[in-house]
Each structure stands twice: as C-alpha cells, then as structure tokens.
N, C-alpha and C positions, 0 to 999 in steps of 0.2 A: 504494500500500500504506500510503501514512504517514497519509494522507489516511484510508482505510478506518478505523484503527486510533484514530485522533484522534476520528473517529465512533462509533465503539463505546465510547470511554471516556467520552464526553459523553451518551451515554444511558445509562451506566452512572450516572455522577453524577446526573444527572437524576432515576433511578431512585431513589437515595439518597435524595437528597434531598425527594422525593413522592413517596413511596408507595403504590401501588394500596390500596384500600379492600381488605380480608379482611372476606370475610362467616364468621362464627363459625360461626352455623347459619342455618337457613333452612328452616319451616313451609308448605308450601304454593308452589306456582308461581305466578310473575305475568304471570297468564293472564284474568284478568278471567272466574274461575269459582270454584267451589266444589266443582268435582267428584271434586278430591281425596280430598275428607273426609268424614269420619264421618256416617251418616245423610244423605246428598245422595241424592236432591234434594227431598226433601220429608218425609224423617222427623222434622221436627225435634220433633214431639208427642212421641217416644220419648226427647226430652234427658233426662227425669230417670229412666230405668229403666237408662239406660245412662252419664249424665255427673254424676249429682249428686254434692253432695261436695266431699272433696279428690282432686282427680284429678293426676294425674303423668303429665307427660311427659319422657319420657328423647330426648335426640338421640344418633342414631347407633343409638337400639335402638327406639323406637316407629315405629311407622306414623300418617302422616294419615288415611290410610284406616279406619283401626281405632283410634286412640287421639285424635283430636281433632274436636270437630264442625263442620258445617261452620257452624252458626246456633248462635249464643250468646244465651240470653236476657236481659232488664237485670229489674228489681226487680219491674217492673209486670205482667211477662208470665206468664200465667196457666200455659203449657205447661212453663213453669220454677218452678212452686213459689210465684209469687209471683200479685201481682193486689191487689186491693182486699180481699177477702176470705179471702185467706192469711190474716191477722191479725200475720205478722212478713214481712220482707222477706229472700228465700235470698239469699245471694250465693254465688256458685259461684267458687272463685278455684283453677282451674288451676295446679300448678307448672311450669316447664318445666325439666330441669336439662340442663344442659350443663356439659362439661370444655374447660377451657384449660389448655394445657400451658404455655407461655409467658408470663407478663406484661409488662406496662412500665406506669412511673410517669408517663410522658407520654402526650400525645395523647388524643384522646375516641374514644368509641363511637357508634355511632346505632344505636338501637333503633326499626324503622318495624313498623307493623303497615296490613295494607293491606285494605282491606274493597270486597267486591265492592256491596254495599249496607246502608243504614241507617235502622229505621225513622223515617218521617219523623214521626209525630203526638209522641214523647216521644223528645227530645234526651237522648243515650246519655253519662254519664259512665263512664269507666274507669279503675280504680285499674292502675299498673305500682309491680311492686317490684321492685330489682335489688340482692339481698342487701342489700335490710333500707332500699334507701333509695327514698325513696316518691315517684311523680307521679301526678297526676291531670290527665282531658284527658278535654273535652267533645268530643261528635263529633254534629255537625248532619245528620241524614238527611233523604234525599228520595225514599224508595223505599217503596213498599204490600206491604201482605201477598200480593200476585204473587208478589212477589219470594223470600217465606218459601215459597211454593209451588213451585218450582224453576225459573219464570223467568228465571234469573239474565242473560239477553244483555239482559234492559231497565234493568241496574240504575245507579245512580248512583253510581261507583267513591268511595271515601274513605279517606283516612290521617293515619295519625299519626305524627310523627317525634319522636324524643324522644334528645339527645344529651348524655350522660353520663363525667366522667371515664373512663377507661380504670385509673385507681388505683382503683376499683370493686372491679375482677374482680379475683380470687385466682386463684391457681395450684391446680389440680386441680378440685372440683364447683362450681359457681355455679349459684344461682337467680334465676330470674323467676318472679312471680305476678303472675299477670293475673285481673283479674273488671271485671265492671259494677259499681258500686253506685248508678246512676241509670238511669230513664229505661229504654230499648224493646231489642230484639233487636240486633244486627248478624252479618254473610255475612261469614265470613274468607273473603282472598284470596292470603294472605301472611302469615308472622311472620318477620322477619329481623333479624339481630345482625349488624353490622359492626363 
C-alpha cells in the first residue's frame, strides 16, 4: 500500500511539473484530407462567391464544413480574385476567434497549421497574427492542380509550426488572422492552438 501510494504521488508531481500540451482549438482533423471542409473536393472555383473578404470564424460555434474552405488561394490564383491581370492583388485574411478562460504569464503556445498539399510552381507565403502580433512563413509545395481537383491521397503533406509567448493570449476573445500574401493555393489539413 505505501509503495502504491509513493506511486501515485510521483506521477502526480510529475504531472506538475510537465504538463500535457492543451490544445485550445482545433480546425480540421489530422487525417491527411480535406474533407472536412468547405467546398471539398473540388469546388474550390466557388472560393470567392462564398469566402471573399473578411470572413470569421468562431470556435465552438462555426463548422469546417460550412465556414472554412478546404483550398485557400495565394495572390496569383486567378479563382481567388487574383492573377496577373487582376490589376491589384486580394488577400483574403480569415479571423478565427476563440475564448480563453484562463491565462498564464508563462510558458509558450504552438500555433501548427497542417496542409494536406501545396502548390508547387509558386512558393506560398502566409501572414499569422495573434492579436496584433505578426509572422510570416514561407511554405515550399510539391503538389499539381490534381490535387486542387480533389485528389487529395497523392498529396505532399506540409506544416507550419509557429511558437509564441503564452503572455499573448488574454483572458476572454482572442484572434488569429491568417491569409497568403505570396505565391499559389494550399489544402488545409488542420488548424491547431496548443
């Protein structure tokens, strides 16, 4: 019994002292698909009758199915507003909001966003904000317009991880804005906040 007892207070401490990651939210399954979301598997020509803009996502109240797509276009893609003969360049910047009830002045976050593929001819830059404070992060594809086509089991998985204070987040709504401002499409596969 002393023995059981010594055991359990040693994973207790344990516990204390590392603590499992908390994912805050989580956009999509990692699943190595797209078929969660919005316009899969091949509507993506419909992104701007349905995604242009500022668009809002709420966690806890939107759906993937309904409020997020699964193909994001970048500057140059013509089905998003952009191209060569747009004459300006969209950027489509997503909010996502979510609530924390809780803060701490310690510790980081990771912000991963997981892409089932990316086009390869025009390397994809994406801006992330997280209340107001800004990264940018290149993403090298290697996937063809197949893949835009709802292909998705040939595609070439990609992510981005991005780790951030935890003194960030406030206590009650916090934002994320996500857009391209470079470069071709990508296949969300995941958006997650730990």
């Amino acid at each position: 019994m002393k023995q059981f007892l010594l055991s359990v207070a040693f994973i207790l401490c344990v516990t204390e002292i590392f603590p499992h990651n908390k994912v805050l939210f989580e956009i999509g399954r990692q699943d190595n698909s797209a078929s969660e979301f919005a316009l899969y598997p091949d509507q993506y020509d419909s992104f701007l009758a349905n995604f242009s803009g500022e668009k809002s996502y709420y966690v806890g109240y939107s759906s993937p199915d309904k409020q997020w797509p699964y193909a994001f276009p970048g500057p140059v893609d013509s089905w998003g507003g952009g191209g060569y003969w747009a004459g300006y360049h969209p950027r489509h910047f997503p909010s996502i909001w979510f609530q924390v009830e809780k803060t701490t002045r310690q510790g980081d976050c990771k912000l991963s966003l997981f892409f089932v593929g990316v086009n390869h001819k025009h390397p994809v830059k994406i801006r992330m904000e997280v209340n107001g404070h800004r990264f940018e992060e290149m993403v090298t594809g290697k996937d063809s317009i197949t893949l835009l086509n709802g292909e998705t089991r040939n595609g070439t998985p990609q992510s981005i991880n991005i780790t951030f204070p935890a003194s960030w987040l406030v206590q009650g709504i916090n934002r994320i804005h996500l857009g391209t401002i470079a470069g071709s499409w990508v296949i969300f596969n995941r958006i997650c906040l730990e």
